[in-house]
PAROSE-111515 format. One record per atom (N, C-alpha, C): residue number from 1; residue in three letters; atom name; y, x, z. Coordinates in nm, 2 decimals. Each point is the difference from the previous one (the first is absolute). Layout:
# residues N
+-----+--------+-------+--------+--------+--------+
| num | residu | atome |      v |      u |      w |
+-----+--------+-------+--------+--------+--------+
| NUM |    ALA |    CA |      Y |      X |      Z |
...
+-----+--------+-------+--------+--------+--------+
//
This chain:
# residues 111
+-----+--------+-------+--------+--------+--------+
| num | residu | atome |      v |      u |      w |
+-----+--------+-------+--------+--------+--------+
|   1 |    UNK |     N |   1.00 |  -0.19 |  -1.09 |
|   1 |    UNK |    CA |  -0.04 |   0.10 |   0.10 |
|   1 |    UNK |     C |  -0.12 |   0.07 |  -0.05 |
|   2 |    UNK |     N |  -0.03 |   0.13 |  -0.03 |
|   2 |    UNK |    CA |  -0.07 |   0.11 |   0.03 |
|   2 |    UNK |     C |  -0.12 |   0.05 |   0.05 |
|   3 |    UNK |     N |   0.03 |  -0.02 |   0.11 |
|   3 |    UNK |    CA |  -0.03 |   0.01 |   0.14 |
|   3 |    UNK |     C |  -0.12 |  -0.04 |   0.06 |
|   4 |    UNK |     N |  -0.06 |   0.05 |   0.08 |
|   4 |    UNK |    CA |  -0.11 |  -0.10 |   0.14 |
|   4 |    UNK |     C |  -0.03 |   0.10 |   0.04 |
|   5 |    UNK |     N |   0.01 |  -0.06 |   0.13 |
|   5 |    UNK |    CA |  -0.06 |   0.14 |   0.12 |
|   5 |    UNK |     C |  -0.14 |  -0.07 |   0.02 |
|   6 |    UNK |     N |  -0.06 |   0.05 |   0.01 |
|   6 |    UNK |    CA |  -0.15 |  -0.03 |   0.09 |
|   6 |    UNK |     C |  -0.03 |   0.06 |   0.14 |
|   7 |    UNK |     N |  -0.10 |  -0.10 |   0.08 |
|   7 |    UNK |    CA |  -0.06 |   0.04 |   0.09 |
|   7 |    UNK |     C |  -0.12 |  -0.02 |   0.07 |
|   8 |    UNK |     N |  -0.04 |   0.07 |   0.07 |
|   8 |    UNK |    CA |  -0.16 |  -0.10 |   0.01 |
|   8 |    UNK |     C |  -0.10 |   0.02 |  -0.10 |
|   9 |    UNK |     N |  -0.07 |  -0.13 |  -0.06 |
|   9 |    UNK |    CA |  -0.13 |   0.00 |  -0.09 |
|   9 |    UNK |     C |   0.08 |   0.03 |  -0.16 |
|  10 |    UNK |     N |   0.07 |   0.00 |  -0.02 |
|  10 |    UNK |    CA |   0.11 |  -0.01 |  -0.14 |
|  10 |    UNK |     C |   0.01 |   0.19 |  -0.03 |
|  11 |    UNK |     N |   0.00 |   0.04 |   0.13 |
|  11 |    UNK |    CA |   0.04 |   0.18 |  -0.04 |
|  11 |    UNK |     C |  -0.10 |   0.08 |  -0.11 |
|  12 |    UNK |     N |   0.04 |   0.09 |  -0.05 |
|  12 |    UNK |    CA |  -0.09 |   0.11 |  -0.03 |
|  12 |    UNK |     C |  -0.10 |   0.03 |   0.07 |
|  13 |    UNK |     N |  -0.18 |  -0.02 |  -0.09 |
|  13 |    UNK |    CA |  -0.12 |   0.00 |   0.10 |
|  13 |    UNK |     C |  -0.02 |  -0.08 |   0.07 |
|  14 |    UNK |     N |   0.05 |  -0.09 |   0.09 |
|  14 |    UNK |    CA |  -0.06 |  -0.09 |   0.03 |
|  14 |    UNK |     C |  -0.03 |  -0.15 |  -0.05 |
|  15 |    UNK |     N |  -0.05 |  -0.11 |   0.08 |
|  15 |    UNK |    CA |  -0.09 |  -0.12 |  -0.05 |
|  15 |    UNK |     C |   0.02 |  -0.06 |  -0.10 |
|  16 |    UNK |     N |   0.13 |  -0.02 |  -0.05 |
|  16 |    UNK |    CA |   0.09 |  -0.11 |  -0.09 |
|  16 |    UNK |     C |   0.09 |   0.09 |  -0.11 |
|  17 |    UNK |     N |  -0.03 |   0.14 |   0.02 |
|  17 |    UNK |    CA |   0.11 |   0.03 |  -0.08 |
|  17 |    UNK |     C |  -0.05 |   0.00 |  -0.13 |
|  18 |    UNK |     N |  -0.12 |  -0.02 |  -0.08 |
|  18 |    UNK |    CA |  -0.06 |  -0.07 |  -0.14 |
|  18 |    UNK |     C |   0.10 |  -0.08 |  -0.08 |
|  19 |    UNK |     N |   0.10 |  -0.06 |   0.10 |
|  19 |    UNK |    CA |   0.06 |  -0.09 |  -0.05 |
|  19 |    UNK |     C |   0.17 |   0.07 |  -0.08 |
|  20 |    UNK |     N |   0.01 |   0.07 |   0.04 |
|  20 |    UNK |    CA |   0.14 |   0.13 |  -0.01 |
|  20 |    UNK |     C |  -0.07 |   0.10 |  -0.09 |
|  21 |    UNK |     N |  -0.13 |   0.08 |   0.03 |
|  21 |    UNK |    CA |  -0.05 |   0.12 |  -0.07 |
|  21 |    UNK |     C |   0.03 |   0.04 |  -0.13 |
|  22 |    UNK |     N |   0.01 |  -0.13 |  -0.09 |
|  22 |    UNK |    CA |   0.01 |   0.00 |  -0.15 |
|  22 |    UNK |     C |   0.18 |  -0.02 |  -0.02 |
|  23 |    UNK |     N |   0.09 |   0.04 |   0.06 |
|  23 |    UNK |    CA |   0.11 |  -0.03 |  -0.02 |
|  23 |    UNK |     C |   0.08 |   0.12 |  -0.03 |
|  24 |    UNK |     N |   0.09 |   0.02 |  -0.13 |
|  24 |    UNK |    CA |  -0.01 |   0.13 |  -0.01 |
|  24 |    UNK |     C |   0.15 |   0.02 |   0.09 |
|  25 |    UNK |     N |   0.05 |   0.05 |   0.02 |
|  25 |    UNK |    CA |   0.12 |   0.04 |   0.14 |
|  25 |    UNK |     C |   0.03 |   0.14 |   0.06 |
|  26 |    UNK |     N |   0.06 |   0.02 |   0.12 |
|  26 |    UNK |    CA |  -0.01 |   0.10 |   0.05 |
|  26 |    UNK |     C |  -0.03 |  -0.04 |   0.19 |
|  27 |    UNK |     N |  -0.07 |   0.05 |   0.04 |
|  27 |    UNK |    CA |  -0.06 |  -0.02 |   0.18 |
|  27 |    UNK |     C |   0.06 |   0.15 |   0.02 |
|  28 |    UNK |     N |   0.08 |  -0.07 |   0.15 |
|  28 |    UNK |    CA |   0.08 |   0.08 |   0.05 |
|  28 |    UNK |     C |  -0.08 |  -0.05 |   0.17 |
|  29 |    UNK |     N |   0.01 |   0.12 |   0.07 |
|  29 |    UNK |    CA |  -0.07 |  -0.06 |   0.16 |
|  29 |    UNK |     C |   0.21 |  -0.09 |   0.05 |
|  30 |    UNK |     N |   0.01 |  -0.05 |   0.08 |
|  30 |    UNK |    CA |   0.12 |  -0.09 |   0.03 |
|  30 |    UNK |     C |  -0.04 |  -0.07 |   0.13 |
|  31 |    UNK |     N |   0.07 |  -0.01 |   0.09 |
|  31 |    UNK |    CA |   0.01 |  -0.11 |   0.10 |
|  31 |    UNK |     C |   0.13 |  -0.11 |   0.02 |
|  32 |    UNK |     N |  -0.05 |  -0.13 |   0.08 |
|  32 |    UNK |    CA |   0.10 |  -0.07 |   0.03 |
|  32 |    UNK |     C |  -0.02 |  -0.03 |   0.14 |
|  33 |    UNK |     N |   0.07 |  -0.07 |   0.06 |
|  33 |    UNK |    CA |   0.00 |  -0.03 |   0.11 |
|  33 |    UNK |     C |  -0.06 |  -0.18 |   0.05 |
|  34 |    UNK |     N |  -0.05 |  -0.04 |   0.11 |
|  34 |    UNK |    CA |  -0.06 |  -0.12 |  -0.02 |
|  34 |    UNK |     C |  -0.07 |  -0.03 |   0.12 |
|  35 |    UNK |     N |  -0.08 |  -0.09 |   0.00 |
|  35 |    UNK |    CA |  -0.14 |  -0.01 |   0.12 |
|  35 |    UNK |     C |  -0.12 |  -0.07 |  -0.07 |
|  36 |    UNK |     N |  -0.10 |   0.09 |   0.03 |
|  36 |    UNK |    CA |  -0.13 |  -0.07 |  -0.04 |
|  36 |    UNK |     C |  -0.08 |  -0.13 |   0.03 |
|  37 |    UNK |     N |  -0.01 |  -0.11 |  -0.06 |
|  37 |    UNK |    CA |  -0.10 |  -0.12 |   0.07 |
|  37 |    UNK |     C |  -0.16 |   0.06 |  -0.08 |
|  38 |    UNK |     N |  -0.09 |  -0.06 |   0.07 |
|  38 |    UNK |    CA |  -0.12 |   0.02 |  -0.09 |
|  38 |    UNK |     C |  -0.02 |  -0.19 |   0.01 |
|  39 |    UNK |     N |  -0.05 |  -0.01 |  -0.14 |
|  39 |    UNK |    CA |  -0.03 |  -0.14 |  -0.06 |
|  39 |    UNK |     C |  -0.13 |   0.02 |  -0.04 |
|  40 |    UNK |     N |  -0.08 |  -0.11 |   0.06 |
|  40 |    UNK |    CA |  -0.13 |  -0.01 |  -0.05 |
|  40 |    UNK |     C |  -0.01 |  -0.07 |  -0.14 |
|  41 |    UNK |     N |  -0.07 |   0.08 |  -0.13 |
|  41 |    UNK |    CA |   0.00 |  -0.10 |  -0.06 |
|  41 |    UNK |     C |  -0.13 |  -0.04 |  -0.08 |
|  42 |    UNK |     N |  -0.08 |   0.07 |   0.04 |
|  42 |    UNK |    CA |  -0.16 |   0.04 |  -0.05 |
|  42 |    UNK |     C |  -0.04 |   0.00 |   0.14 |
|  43 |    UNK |     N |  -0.12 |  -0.03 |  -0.01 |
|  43 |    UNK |    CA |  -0.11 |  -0.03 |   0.10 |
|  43 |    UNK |     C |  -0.01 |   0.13 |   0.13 |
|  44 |    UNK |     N |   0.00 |   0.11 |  -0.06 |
|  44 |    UNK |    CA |  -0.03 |   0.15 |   0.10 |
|  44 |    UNK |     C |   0.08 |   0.05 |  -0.03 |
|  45 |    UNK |     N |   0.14 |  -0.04 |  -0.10 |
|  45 |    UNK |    CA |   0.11 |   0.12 |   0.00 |
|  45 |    UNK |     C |   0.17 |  -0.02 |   0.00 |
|  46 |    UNK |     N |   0.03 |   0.05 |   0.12 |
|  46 |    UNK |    CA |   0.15 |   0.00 |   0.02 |
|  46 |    UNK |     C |   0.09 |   0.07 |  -0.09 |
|  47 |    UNK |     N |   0.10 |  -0.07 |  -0.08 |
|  47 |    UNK |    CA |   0.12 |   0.09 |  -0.05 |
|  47 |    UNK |     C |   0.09 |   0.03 |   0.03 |
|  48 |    UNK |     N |   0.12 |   0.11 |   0.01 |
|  48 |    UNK |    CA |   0.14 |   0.01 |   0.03 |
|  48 |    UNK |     C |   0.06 |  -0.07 |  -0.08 |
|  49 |    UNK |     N |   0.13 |  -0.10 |   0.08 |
|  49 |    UNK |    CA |   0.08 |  -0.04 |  -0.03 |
|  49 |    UNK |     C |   0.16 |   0.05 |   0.05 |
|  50 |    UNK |     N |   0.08 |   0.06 |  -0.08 |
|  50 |    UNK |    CA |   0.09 |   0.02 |   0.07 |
|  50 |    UNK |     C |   0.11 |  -0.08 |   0.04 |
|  51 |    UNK |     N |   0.06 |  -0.02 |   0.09 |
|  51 |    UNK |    CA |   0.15 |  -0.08 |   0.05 |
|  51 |    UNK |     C |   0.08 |   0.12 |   0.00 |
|  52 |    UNK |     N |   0.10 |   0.04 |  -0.12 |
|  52 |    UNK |    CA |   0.12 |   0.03 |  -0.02 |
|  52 |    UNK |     C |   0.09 |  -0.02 |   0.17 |
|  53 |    UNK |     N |   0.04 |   0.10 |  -0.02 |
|  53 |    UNK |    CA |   0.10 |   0.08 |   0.13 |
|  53 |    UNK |     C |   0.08 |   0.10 |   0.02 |
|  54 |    UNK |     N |   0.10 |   0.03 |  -0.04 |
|  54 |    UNK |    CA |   0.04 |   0.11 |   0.00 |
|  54 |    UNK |     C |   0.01 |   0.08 |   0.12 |
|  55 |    UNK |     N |   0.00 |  -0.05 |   0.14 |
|  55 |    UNK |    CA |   0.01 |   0.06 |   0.12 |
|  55 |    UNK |     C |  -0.19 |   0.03 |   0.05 |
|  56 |    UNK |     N |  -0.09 |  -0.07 |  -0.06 |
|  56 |    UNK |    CA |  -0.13 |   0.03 |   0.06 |
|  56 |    UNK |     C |  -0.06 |   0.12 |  -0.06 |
|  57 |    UNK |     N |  -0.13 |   0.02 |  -0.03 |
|  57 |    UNK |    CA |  -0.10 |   0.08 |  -0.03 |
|  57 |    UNK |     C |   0.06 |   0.08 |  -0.11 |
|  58 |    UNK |     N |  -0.04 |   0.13 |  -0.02 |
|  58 |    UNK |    CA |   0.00 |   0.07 |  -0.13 |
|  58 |    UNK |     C |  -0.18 |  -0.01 |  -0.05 |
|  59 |    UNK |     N |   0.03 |  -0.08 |  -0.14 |
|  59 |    UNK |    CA |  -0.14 |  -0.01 |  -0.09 |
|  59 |    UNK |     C |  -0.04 |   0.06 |  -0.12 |
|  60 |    UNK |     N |  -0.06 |   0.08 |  -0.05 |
|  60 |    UNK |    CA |   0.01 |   0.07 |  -0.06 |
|  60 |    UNK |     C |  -0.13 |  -0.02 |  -0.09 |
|  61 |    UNK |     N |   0.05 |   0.00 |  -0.10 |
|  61 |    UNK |    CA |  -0.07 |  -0.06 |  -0.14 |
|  61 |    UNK |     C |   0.05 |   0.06 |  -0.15 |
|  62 |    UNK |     N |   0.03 |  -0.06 |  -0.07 |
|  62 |    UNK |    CA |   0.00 |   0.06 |  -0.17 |
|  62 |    UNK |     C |   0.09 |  -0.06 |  -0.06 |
|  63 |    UNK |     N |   0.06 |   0.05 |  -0.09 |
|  63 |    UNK |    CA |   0.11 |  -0.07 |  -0.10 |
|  63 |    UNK |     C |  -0.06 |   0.02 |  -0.12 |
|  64 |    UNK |     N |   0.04 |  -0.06 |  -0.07 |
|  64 |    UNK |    CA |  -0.08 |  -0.07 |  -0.16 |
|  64 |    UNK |     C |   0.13 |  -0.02 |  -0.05 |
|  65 |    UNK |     N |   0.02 |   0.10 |  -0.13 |
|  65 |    UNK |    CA |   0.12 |  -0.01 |  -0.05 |
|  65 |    UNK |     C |  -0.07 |  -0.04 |  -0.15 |
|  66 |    UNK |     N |  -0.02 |  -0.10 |  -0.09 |
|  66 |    UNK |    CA |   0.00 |   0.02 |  -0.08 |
|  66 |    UNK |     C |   0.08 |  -0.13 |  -0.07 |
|  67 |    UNK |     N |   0.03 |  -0.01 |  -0.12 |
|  67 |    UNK |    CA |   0.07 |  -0.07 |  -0.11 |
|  67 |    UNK |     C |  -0.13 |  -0.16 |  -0.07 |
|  68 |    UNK |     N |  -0.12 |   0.06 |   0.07 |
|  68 |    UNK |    CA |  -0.11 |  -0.07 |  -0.06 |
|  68 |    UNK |     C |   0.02 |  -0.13 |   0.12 |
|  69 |    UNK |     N |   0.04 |   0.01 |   0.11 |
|  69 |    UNK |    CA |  -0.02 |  -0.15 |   0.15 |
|  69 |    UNK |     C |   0.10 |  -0.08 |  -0.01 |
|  70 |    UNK |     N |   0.11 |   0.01 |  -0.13 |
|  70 |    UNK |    CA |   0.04 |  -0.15 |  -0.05 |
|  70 |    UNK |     C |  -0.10 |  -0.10 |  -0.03 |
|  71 |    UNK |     N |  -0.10 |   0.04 |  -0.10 |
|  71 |    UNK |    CA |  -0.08 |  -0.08 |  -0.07 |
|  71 |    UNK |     C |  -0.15 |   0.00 |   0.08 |
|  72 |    UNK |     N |   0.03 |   0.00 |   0.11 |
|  72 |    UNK |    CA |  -0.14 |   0.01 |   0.13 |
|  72 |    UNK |     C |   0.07 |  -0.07 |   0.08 |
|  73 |    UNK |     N |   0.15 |  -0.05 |   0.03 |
|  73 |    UNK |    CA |   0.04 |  -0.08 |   0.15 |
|  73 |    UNK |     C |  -0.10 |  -0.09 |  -0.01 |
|  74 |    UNK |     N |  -0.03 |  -0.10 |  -0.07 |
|  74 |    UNK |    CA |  -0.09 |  -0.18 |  -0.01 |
|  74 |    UNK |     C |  -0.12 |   0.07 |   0.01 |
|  75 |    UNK |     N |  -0.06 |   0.11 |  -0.01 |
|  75 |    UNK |    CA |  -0.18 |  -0.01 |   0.00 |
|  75 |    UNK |     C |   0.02 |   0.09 |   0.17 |
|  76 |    UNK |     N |   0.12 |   0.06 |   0.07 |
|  76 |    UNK |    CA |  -0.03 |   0.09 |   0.09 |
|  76 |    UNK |     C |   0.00 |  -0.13 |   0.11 |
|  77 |    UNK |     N |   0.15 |  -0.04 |  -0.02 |
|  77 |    UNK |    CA |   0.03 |  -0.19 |   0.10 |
|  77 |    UNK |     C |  -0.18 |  -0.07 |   0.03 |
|  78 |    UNK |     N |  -0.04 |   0.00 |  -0.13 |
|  78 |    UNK |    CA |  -0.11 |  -0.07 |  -0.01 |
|  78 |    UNK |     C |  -0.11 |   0.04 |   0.12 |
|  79 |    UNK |     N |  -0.04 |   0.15 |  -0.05 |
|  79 |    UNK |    CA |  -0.09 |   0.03 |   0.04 |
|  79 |    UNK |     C |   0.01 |   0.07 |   0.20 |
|  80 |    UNK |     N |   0.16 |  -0.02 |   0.05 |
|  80 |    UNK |    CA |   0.00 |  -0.02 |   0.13 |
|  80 |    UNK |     C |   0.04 |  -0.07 |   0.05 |
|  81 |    UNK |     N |   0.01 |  -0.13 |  -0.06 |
|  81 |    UNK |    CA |  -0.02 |  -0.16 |   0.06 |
|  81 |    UNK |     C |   0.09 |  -0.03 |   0.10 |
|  82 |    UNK |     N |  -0.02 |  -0.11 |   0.02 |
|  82 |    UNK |    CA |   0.09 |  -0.12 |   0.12 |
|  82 |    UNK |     C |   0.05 |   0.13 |   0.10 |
|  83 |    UNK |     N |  -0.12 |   0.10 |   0.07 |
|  83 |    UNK |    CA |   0.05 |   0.06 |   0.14 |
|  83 |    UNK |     C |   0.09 |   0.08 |  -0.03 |
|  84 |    UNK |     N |   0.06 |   0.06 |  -0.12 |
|  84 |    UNK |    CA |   0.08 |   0.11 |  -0.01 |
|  84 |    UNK |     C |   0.11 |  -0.06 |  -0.09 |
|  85 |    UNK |     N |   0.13 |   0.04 |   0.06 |
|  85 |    UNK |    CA |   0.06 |  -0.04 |  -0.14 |
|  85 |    UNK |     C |   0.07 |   0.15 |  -0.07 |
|  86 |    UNK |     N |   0.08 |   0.04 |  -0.08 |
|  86 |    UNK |    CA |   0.04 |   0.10 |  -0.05 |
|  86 |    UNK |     C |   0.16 |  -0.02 |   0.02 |
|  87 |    UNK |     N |   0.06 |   0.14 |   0.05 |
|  87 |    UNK |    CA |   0.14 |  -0.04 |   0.01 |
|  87 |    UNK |     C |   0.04 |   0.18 |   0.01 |
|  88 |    UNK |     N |   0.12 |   0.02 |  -0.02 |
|  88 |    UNK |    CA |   0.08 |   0.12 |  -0.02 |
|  88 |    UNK |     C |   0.01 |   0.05 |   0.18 |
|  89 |    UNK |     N |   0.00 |   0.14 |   0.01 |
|  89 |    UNK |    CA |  -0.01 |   0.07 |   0.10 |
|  89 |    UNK |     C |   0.02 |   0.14 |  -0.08 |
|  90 |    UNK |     N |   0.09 |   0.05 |   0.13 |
|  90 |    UNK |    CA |   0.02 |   0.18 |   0.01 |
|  90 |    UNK |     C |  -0.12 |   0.09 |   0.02 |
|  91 |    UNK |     N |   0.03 |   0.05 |  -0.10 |
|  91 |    UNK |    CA |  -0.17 |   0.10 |   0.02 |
|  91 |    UNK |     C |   0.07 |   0.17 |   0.01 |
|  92 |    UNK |     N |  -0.05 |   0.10 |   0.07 |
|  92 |    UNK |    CA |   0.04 |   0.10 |  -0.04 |
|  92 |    UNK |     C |  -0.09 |   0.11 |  -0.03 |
|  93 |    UNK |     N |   0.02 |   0.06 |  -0.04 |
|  93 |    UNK |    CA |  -0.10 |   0.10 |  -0.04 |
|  93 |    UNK |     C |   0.05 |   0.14 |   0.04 |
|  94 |    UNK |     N |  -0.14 |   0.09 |  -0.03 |
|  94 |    UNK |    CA |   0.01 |   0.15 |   0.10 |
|  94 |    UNK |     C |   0.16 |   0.06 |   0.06 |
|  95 |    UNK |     N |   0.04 |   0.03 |  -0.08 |
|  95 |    UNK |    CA |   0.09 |   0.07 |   0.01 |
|  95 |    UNK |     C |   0.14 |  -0.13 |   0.07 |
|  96 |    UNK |     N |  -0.04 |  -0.10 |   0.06 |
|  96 |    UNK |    CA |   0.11 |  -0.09 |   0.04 |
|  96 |    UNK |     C |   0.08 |  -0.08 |  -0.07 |
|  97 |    UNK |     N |  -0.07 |   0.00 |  -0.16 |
|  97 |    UNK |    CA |   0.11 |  -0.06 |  -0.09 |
|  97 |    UNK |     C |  -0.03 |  -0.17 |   0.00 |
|  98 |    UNK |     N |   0.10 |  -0.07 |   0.03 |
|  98 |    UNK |    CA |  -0.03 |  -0.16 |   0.03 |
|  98 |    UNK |     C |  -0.01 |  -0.07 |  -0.15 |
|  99 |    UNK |     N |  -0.08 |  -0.06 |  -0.04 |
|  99 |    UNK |    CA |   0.03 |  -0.09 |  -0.14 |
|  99 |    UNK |     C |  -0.03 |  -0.15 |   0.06 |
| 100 |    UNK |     N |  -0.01 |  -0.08 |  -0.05 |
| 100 |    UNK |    CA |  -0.03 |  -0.13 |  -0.02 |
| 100 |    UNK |     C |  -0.14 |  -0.02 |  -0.11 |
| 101 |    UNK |     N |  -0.10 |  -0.09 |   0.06 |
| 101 |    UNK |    CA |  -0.11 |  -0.06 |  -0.06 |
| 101 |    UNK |     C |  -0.08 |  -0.09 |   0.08 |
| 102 |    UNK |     N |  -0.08 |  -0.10 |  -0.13 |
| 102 |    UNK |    CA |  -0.07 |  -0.10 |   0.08 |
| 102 |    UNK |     C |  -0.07 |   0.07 |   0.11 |
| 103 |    UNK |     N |  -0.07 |  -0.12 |   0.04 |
| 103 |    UNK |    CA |  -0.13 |   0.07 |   0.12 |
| 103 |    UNK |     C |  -0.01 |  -0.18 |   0.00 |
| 104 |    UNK |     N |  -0.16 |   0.00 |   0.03 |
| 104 |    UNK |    CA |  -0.04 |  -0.12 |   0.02 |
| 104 |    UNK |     C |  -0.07 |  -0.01 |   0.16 |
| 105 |    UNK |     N |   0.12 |  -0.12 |   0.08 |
| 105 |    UNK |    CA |   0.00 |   0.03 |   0.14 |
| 105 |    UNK |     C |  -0.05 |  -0.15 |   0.06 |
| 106 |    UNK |     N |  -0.05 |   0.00 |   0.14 |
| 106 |    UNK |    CA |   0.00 |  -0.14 |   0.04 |
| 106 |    UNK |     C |   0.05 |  -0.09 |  -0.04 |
| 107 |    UNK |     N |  -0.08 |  -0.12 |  -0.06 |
| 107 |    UNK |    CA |   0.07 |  -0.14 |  -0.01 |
| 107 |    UNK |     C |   0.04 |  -0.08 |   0.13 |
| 108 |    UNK |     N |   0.11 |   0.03 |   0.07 |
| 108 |    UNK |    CA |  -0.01 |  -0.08 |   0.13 |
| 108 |    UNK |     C |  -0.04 |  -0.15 |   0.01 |
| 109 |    UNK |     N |   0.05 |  -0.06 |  -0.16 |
| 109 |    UNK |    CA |  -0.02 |  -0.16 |   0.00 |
| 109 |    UNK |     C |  -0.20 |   0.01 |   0.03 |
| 110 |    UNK |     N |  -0.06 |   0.05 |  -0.06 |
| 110 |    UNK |    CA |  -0.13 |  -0.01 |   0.00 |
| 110 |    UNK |     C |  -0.07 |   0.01 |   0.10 |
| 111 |    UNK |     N |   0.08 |   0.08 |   0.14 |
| 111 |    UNK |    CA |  -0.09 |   0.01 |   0.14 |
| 111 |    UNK |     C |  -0.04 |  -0.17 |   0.05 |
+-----+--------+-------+--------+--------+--------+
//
């Protein structure tokens, strides 16, 4: 897979996205559907976690298409740990077109 939607600290310009910036790709704006938990995981700062849902929220985040996040799954896994895991979800983008891509969403086992 291709693919990763982002949301939250991970997007374009904001906190974490250092970690994606150097990836060469294409960013497309895209939403999925879901509900937000916030997870403490630093001292003063909450992150979005999403719970996958097709009937809840519309969330609206970024697609990351490039051919380079085969050879980044083990350092991406890594670097969002036990609370998140990574799994396949419907993303769609502007114009309503539905694809499929990761997104790294609540670990339920980890609450």
């Amino acid at each position: 897979m291709d693919k990763l939607f982002v949301y939250g600290t991970l997007m374009p310009n904001n906190k974490n996205f250092f970690i994606l910036k150097n990836i060469l790709g294409n960013w497309q704006k895209a939403f999925t559907f879901g509900s937000i938990k916030k997870i403490k995981l630093e001292k003063d700062f909450e992150y979005d976690a999403i719970i996958p849902n097709a009937k809840a929220d519309k969330i609206n985040g970024y697609l990351l298409t490039s051919f380079s996040l085969k050879y980044l799954w083990k350092k991406l896994d890594f670097y969002e740990g036990n609370h998140y895991q990574r799994i396949i979800t419907d993303v769609y983008l502007k114009n309503n077109q539905k694809t499929e891509a990761y997104i790294y969403c609540l670990n339920i086992a980890e609450l």
